[in-house]
C-alpha positions in Angstrom: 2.1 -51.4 10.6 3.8 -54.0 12.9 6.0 -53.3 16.0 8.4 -55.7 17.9 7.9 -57.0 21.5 9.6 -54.5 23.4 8.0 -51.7 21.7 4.6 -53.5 21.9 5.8 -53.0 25.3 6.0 -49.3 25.4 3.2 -48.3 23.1 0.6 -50.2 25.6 2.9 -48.9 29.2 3.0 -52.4 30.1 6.2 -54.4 31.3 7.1 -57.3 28.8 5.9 -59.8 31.6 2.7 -58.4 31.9 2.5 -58.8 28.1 3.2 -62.9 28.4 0.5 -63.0 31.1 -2.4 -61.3 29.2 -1.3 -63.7 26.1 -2.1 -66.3 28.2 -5.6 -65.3 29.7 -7.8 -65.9 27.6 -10.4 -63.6 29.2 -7.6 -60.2 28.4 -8.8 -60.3 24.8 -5.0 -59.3 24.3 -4.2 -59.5 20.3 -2.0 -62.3 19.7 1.6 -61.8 18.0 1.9 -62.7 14.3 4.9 -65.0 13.9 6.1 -64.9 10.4 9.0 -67.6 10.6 7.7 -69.9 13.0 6.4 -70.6 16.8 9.9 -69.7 17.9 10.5 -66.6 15.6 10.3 -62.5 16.8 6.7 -62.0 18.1 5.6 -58.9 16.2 2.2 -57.0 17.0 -0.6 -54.9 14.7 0.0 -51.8 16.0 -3.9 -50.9 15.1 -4.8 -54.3 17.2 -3.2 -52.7 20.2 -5.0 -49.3 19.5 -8.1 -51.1 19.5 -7.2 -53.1 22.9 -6.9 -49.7 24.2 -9.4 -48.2 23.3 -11.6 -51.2 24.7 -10.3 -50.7 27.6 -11.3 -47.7 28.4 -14.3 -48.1 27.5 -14.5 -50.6 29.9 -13.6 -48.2 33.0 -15.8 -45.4 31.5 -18.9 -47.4 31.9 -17.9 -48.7 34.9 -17.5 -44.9 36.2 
């Protein structure tokens, strides 16, 4: 199932301009928006891709704990 932006936004509790940022480090592993008309068409995101962003990190801080 895909979701837009701003609820992309919500699902994740991040702000819409710290989605832009992790899009653009590489290093976030953030999944990338699939554009179905275009480069400048409505971003949509896999809303299991963001589960599994998620989930990652968490992991991540459960280790580290």
């Amino acid at each position: 199932m895909y979701i837009d932006f701003n609820a992309a936004a919500k699902f994740c509790c991040l702000s819409r301009a710290r989605i832009e940022q992790l899009l653009r480090d590489p290093q976030a592993k953030f999944p990338r928006p699939f554009q179905p008309q275009g480069f400048r068409a409505r971003r949509c995101f896999k809303q299991s891709e963001l589960v599994a962003w998620i989930e990652r990190g968490r992991a991540k801080y459960a280790q580290a704990a």
